[in-house]
C-alpha positions in Angstrom: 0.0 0.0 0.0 2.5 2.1 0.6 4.6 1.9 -2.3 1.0 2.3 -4.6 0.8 5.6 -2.7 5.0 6.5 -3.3 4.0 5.6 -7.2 0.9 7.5 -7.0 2.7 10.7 -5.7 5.4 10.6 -8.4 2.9 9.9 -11.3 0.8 13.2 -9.6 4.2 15.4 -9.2 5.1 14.6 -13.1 1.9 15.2 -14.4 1.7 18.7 -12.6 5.5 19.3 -13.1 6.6 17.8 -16.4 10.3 16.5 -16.3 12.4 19.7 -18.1 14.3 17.9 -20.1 16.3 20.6 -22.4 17.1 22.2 -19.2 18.5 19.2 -17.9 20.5 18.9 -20.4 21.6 22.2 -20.7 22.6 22.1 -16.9 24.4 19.0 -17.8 26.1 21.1 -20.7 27.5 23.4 -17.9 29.3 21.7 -15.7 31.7 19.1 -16.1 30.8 16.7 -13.1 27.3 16.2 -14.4 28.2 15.6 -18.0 30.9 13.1 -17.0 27.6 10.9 -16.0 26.5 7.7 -17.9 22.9 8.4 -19.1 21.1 6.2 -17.0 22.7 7.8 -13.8 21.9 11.0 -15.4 18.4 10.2 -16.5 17.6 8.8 -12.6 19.8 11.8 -11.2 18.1 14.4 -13.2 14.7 13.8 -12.3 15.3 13.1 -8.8 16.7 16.8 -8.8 13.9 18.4 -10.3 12.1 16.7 -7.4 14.7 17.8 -4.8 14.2 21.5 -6.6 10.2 22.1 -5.7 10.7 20.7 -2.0 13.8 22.7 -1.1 13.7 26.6 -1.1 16.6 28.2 -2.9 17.2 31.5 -1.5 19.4 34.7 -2.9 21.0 37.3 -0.2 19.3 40.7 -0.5 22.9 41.8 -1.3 23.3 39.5 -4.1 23.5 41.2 -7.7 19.9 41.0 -9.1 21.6 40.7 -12.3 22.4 37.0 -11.4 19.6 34.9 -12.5 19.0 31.5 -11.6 17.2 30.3 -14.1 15.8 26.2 -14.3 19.3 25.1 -15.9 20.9 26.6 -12.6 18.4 25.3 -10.6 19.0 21.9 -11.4 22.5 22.0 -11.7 22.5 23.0 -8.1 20.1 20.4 -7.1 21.5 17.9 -9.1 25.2 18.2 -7.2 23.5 18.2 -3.7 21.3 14.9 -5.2 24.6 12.8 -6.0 25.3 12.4 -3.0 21.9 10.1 -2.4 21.9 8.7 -6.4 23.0 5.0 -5.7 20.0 4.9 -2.4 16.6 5.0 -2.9 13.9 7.2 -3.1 12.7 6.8 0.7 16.5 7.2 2.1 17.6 10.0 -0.1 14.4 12.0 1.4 14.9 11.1 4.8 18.4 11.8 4.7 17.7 15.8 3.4 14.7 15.7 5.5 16.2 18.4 7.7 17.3 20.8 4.5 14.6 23.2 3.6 16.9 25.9 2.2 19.9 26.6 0.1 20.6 30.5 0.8 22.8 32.0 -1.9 25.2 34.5 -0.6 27.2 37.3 -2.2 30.7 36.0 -1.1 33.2 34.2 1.5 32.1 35.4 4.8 34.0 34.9 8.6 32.8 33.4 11.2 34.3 33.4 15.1 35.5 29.8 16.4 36.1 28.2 19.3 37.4 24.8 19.8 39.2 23.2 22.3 42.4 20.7 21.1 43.2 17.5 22.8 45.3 19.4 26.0 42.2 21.5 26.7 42.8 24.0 25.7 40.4 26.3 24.0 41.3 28.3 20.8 39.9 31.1 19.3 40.2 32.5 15.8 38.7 33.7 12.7 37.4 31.2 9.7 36.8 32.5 6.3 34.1 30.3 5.5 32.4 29.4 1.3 29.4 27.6 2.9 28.2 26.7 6.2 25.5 24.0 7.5 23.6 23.6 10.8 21.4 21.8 12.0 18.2 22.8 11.4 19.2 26.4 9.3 19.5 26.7 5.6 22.4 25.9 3.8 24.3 29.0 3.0 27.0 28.6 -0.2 28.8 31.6 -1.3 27.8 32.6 -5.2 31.4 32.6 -6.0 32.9 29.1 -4.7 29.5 28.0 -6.7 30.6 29.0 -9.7 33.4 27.1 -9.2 32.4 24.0 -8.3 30.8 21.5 -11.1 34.2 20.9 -12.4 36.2 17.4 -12.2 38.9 19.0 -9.4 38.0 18.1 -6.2 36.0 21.1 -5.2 32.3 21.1 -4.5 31.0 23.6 -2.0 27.3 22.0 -2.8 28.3 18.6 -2.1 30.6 19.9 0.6 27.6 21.7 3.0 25.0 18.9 1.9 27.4 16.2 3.0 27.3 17.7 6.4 23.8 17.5 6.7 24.1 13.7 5.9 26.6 14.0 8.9 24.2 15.8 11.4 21.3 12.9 10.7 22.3 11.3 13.7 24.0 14.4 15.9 24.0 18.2 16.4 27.1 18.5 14.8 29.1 17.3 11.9 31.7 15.0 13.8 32.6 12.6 10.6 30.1 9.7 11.7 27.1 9.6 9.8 24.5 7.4 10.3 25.6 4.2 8.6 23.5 1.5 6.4 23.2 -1.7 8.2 25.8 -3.9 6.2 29.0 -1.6 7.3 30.6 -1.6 10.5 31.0 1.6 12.4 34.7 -0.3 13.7 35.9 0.2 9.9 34.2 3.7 9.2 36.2 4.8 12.1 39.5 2.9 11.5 39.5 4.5 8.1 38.9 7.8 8.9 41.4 7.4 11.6 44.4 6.2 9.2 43.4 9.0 6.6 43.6 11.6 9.1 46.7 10.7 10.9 48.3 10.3 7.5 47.1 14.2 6.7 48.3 15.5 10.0 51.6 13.4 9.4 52.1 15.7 6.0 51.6 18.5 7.8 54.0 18.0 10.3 56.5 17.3 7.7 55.6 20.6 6.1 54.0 18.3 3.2 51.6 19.3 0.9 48.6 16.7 1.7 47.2 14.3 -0.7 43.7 15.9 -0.5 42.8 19.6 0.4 44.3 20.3 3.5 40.8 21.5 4.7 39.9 18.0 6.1 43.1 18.3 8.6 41.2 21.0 10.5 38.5 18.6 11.8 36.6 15.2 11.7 33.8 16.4 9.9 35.1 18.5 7.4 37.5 15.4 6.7 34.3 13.7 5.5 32.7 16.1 3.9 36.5 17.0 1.8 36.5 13.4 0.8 33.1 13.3 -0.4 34.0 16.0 -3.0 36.7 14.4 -3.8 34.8 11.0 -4.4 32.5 12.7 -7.0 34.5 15.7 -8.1 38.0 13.8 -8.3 37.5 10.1 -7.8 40.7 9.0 -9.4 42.8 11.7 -6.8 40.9 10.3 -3.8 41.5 6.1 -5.2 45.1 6.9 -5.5 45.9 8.6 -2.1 43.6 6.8 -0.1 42.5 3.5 -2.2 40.4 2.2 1.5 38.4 5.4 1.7 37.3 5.1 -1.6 35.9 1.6 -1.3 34.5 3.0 1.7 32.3 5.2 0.4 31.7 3.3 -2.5 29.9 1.0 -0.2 28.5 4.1 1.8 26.9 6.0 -1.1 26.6 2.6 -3.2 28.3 4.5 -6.2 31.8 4.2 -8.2 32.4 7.6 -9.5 35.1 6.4 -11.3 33.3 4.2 -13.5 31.6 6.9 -15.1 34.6 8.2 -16.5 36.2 5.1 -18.3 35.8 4.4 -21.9 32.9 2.1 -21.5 30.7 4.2 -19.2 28.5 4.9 -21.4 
């Protein structure tokens, strides 16, 4: 019965909402990381996106240029990065897992925010954080216009998937502390050993005055080391398999996806 009525919404949704499908594909004609996608994981991606795009609010700063225009193509495109992060689970788990997102606030630039954290003496530190995005728990998401312009591309940087992998984070906690809530076939023993070798291993490099394998941005804490690794998983997959093969299969198994597949010769 329930599935009749999941079927029944979607056939009612499409009906009142027809799929836009030159402006998927012109969002898909923008940006690198969506046109890298086989077309049945763009076909399932771009619809779920137009979906994700009429329950979520996408909001502009009041001091954002008017000029800028978001029009359907941008729309989805932006949708579309937040939804791969949820395109290998099903409908009912991608919902509930942006069940606490009900806006994407665009604003005009970087902004700064005061921090406090206390390191493992106990000792708290105070400074300033220049900040693309930011994501809390029951807030919007805020991205600023111009790291959004630059993600989409095949480098590693995605400040869309960067903030909505947070909210994946903070499913199960106030906070984005690394963990998120896991499927039932992985252990949380291997999430954590993992995370824990990867980490160590970027905090080793920066002792040696190293450059790190991945952004040095997910050496400054546990959660933004999972959310830097999920860009790199869709916006870099080959980078992220050759420094840190074991997170990869990770969250290959975690997302149920293998990014890198879409970009060999017979992806298609």
């Amino acid at each position: 019965m329930l599935e009749r009525l999941r079927r029944w919404r979607a056939a009612r949704f499409e009906a009142r909402h027809p799929f836009p499908e030159a402006e998927w594909q012109e969002a898909r004609a923008r940006l690198p990381l969506l046109a890298a996608l086989p077309d049945a994981a763009a076909e399932r991606l771009g619809h779920r996106a137009w979906r994700f795009a009429h329950a979520k609010r996408l909001s502009r700063h009041p001091e954002l240029d008017p000029a800028i225009d978001f029009d359907v193509p941008a729309r989805l495109a932006i949708a579309a990065q937040g939804c791969l992060l949820t395109l290998g689970w099903d409908d009912a788990t991608h919902r509930e897992a942006f069940a606490g997102l009900h806006e994407i606030l665009i604003v005009p630039d970087a902004f700064h925010r005061r921090v406090e954290e206390m390191d493992e003496f106990g000792v708290m530190h105070e400074y300033d954080d220049e900040r693309a995005g930011e994501t809390s728990h029951q807030g919007p998401v805020v991205v600023a216009y111009p790291d959004l312009m630059e993600s989409g591309r095949l480098d590693g940087f995605n400040v869309v998937i960067h903030e909505l992998a947070h909210k994946l984070d903070m499913a199960n906690s106030l906070d984005a502390d690394g963990f998120p809530p896991l499927p039932a076939d992985m252990a949380a023993q291997d999430w954590h050993r993992v995370f824990t070798t990867v980490w160590d291993d970027l905090q080793a490099h920066l002792a040696r005055g190293e450059a790190t394998p991945i952004d040095d941005y997910a050496a400054s804490h546990p959660g933004e080391c999972f959310a830097v690794s999920c860009e790199y998983f869709f916006a870099a997959p080959a980078a992220l398999d050759a420094a840190y093969p074991e997170l990869y299969g990770l969250l290959g198994r975690y997302f149920r996806l293998d990014p890198l597949s879409w970009h060999s010769p017979s992806s298609d």
